[in-house]
C-alpha positions, 0 to 999 in steps of 0.5 A, a space after each residue: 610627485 605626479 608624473 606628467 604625461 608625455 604630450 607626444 604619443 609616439 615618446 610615450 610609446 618609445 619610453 614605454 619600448 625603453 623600459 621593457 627594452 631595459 627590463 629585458 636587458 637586465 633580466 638577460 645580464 642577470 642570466 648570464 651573472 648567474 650561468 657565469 657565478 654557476 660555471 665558476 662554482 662548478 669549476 672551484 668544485 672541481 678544483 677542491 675535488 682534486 686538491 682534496 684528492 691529491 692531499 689525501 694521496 700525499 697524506 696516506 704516503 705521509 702517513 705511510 711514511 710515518 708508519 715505517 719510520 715509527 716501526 724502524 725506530 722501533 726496531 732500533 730502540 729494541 736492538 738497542 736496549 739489548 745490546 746494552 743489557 748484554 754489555 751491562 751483564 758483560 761488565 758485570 761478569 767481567 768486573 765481579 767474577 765470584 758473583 757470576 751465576 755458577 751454571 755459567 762456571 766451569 766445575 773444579 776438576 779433581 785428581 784421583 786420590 793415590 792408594 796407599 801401598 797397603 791398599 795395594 796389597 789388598 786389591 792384588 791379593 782380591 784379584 788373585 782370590 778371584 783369578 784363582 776360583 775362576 781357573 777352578 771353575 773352568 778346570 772342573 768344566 765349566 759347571 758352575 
């Protein structure tokens, strides 16, 4: 459809100052749509910064918190697994006493056998054989 012209040229040039009026209006709103849309953006940064930030903070402690607990149920598992192997040696050694290790048991002591009355008489009269040479040596001088 053709459009008509205004018969007045005063509404022609109003129409006119109405629509650049309207262009100038929607340019500036868009302006500030997008300075507002950027200010938002660069404030939702911002807020991501520090949340991300702060989860890292939390996530090392966590992660430290871990690492210690990780170590000391470690430590625990050990002092725990060698307590029982040395109660199971305990029972063992407790219960079966002939099958402990013989480094571990104390040797038998033994008494001295008893001479015999014969044997007696010997070692005296080797004794006395001895004594004798000795109170011959010293006698004659000590020169031997």
């Amino acid at each position: 459809m053709p459009t008509r012209k205004p018969k007045n040229p005063e509404l022609a040039a109003a129409a006119s100052n109405l629509a650049e009026a309207a262009q100038h209006v929607q340019k500036a709103v868009s302006q500030k749509v997008d300075a507002i849309g950027s200010a938002v953006s660069a404030e939702v940064d911002k807020a991501r910064q520090v949340a991300s930030t702060k989860h890292g903070r939390a996530k090392r402690k966590f992660d430290a918190l871990l690492n210690k607990a990780e170590e000391r149920l470690k430590k625990a598992t050990d002092k725990a697994r060698k307590a029982l192997r040395k109660a199971v040696q305990e029972a063992q050694t407790a219960l079966d006493p002939a099958k402990s290790p013989p480094a571990k048991r104390a040797p038998a002591k033994r008494a001295p056998a008893k001479k015999t009355p014969a044997k007696k008489a010997v070692a005296k009269r080797a004794v006395s054989k001895k004594a004798a040479t000795k109170k011959v040596v010293v006698a004659a001088g000590g020169a031997a």
